[in-house]
N, C-alpha and C positions, 0 to 999 in steps of 0.2 A: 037402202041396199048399198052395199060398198061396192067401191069402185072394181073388187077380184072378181066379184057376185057378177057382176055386170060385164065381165072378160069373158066369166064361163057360161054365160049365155050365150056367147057365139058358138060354142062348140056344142050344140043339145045332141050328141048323137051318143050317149051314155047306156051302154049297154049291160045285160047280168051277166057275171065272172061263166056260167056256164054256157052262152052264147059264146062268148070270147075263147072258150073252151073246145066247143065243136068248130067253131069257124079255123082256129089256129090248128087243128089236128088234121081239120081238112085241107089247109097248105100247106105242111110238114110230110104230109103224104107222098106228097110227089117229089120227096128230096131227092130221088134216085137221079129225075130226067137230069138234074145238074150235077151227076158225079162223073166229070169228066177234066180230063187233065189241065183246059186253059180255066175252067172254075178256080181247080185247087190252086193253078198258080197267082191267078188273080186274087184271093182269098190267102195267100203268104203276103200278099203285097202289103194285106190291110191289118195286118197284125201292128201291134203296139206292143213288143216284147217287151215283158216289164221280170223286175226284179226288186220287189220288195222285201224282204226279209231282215230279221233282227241279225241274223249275222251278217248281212252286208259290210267290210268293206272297202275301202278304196280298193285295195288290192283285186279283192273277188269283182269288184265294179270293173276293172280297168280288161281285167279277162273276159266278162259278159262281154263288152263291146267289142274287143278283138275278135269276136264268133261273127261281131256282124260287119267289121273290117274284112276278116277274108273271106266271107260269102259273096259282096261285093264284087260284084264282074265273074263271078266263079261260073255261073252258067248264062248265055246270052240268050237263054227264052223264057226267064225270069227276073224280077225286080227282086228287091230288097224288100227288106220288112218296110214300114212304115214309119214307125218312131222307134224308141227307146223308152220307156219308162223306169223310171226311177223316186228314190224320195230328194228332196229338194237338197238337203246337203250333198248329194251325188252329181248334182249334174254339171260344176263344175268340172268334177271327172270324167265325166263322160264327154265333156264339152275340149277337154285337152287331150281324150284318148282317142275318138271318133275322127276317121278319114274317110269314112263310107256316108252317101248323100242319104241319109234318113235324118227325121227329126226329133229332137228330145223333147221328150215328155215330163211333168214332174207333178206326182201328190201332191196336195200343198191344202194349207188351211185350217189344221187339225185332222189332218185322214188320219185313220178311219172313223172316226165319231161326230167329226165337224163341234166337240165340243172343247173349247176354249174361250178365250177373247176374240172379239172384233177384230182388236187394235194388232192382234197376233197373227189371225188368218192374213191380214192384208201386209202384215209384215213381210209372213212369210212368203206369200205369192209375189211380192216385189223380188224380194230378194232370190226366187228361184228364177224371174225374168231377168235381172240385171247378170245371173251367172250363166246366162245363156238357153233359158230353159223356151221352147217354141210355141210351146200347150201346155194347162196346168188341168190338170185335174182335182175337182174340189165335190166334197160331201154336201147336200142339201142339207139344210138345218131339218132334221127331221121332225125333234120335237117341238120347231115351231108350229110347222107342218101340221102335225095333227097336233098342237094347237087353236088350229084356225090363228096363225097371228103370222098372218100374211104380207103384212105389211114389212114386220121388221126380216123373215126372211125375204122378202123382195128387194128390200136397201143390202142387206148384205151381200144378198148377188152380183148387183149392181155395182157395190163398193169394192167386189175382188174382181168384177171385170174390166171396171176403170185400172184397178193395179196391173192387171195385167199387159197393159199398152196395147203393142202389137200381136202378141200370142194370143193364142186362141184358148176357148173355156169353154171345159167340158165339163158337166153336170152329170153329178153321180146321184141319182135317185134314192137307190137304195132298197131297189123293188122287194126284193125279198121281204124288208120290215114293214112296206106299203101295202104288199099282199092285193087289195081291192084290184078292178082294172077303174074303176073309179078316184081311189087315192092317187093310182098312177100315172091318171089323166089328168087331175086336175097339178100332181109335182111337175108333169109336163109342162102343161102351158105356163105358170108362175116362172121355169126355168128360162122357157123362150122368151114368157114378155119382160123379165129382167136380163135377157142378155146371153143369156147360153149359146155359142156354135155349135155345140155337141151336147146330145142325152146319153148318157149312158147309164149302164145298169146297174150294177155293184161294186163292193168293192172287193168283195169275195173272201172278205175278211172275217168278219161277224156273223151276216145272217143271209141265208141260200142265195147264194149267185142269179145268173141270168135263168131265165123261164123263158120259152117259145110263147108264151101268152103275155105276159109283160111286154117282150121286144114288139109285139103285134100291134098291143096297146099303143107303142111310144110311137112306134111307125103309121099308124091311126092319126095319132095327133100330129105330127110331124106334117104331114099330108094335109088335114083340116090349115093345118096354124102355115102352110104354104102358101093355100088357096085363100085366106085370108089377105096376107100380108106380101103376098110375094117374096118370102125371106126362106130358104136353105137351113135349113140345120140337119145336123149329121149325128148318125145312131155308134154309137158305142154298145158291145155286146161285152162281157167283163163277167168273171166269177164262175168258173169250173166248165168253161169251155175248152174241152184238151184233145179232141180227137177231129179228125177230119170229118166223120159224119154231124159231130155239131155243128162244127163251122157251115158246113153244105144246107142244115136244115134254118139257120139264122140268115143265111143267104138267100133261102128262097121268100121266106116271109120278108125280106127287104123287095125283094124283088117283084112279088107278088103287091106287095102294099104299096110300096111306094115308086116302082118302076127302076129302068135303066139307068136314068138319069141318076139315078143314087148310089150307082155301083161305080163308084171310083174312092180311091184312099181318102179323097178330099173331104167324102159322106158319108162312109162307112168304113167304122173301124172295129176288130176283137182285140180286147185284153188279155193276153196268154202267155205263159213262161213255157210251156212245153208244146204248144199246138206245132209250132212252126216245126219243130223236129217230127210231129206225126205227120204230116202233111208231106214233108220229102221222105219218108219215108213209103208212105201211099204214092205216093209217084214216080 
């Protein structure tokens, strides 16, 4: 038995895609009780406002961030978004246009497909830390994944979290291509026992964004791989989350699975380019 085999024996609580089905429909139900205004603020707070785009740039970059310059202090019963994200050649710019206390975020590694070189991912994720970048966000090697060849995406992980130094590393799964609540349990734990701070969901690029059944899964394990290890890691929800009622139903499945304690920016985060304008808009 390999040493993975032998990981995923501590987690036996593996369930069928349509338990995970009814259980998640039955917390989604009650997303009403949390539609209330210190939700929604709180829930701006945890946005990762990203701007990925091929026309990105400097220019359109330096404007994104002057939206979250003067939001900055603009209302005193609200925080600021949470980070910035961007692709890794940007965040120097953002890194010289930013006077508002949020932090930059940066793709890196081969996003969206995580397919490249090694020697490239870790290039690249240096070099988005050394230009300032706070958190990187990188693709699970998918087709190792369901390769079974676990080993070498588990170095890889490992190899772009050591690049990373001090920033933090957020793991994009890639639910949608994972589909299974099995695939997505076991890219879970592989993510945390190589090093992940953050699971997150997609990239919203390729193939279907976040699922209410996915985020339950990761939150499942999150929780299991806590009570194990005593170790934190934080959910990223990412890929066609746009309207406040999303945001409110991702919030309660965090809160229902994994409690309180995980409702702060530091644990939960959305990836959205336009949530944050629905959300003052509803409010």
């Amino acid at each position: 038995m390999s040493k993975y085999e032998e990981v995923f024996k501590n987690y036996p609580s593996n369930r069928a895609d349509e338990e995970i089905r009814r259980e998640t429909a039955g917390i989604i139900a009650n997303w009403r009780e949390n539609n209330r205004p210190d939700v929604l603020k709180f829930l701006y707070s945890c946005i990762d406002l990203t701007s990925l785009n091929t026309e990105d740039s400097k220019e359109s970059i330096r404007k994104f961030v002057e939206t979250v310059n003067d939001f900055d202090g603009s209302r005193s019963d609200m925080s600021n978004v949470a980070a910035i994200c961007v692709y890794p050649n940007f965040v120097q710019t953002v890194k010289e246009t930013l006077t508002a206390g949020v932090g930059i975020a940066s793709v890196a590694a081969g996003f969206p497909s995580s397919q490249t070189f090694a020697e490239v991912k870790i290039a690249e994720v240096s070099l988005a830390v050394a230009s300032g970048a706070d958190e990187i966000d990188t693709v699970l090697n998918v087709g190792d994944f369901l390769d079974g060849n676990y080993d070498d995406l588990s170095v890889e992980i490992e190899e772009i979290k050591d690049a990373c130094r001090e920033a933090r590393l957020k793991v994009i799964l890639e639910t949608g291509l994972l589909k299974t609540a099995e695939n997505i349990k076991k890219a879970s734990i592989l993510s945390m026992y190589s090093g992940a701070d953050f699971l997150k969901t997609s990239t919203g690029k390729v193939y279907p964004g976040a699922s209410p059944e996915a985020v339950y899964v990761i939150c499942q394990t999150i929780r299991e791989y806590y009570s194990l290890h005593n170790r934190k890691t934080g959910v990223k929800v990412s890929g066609g989350v746009r309207t406040a009622e999303d945001a409110l139903k991702y919030f309660t499945i965090v809160k229902e699975t994994l409690g309180e304690e995980w409702l702060t920016p530091e644990l939960f985060r959305i990836g959205a380019s336009s949530l944050s304008q629905n959300i003052l808009k509803v409010l």
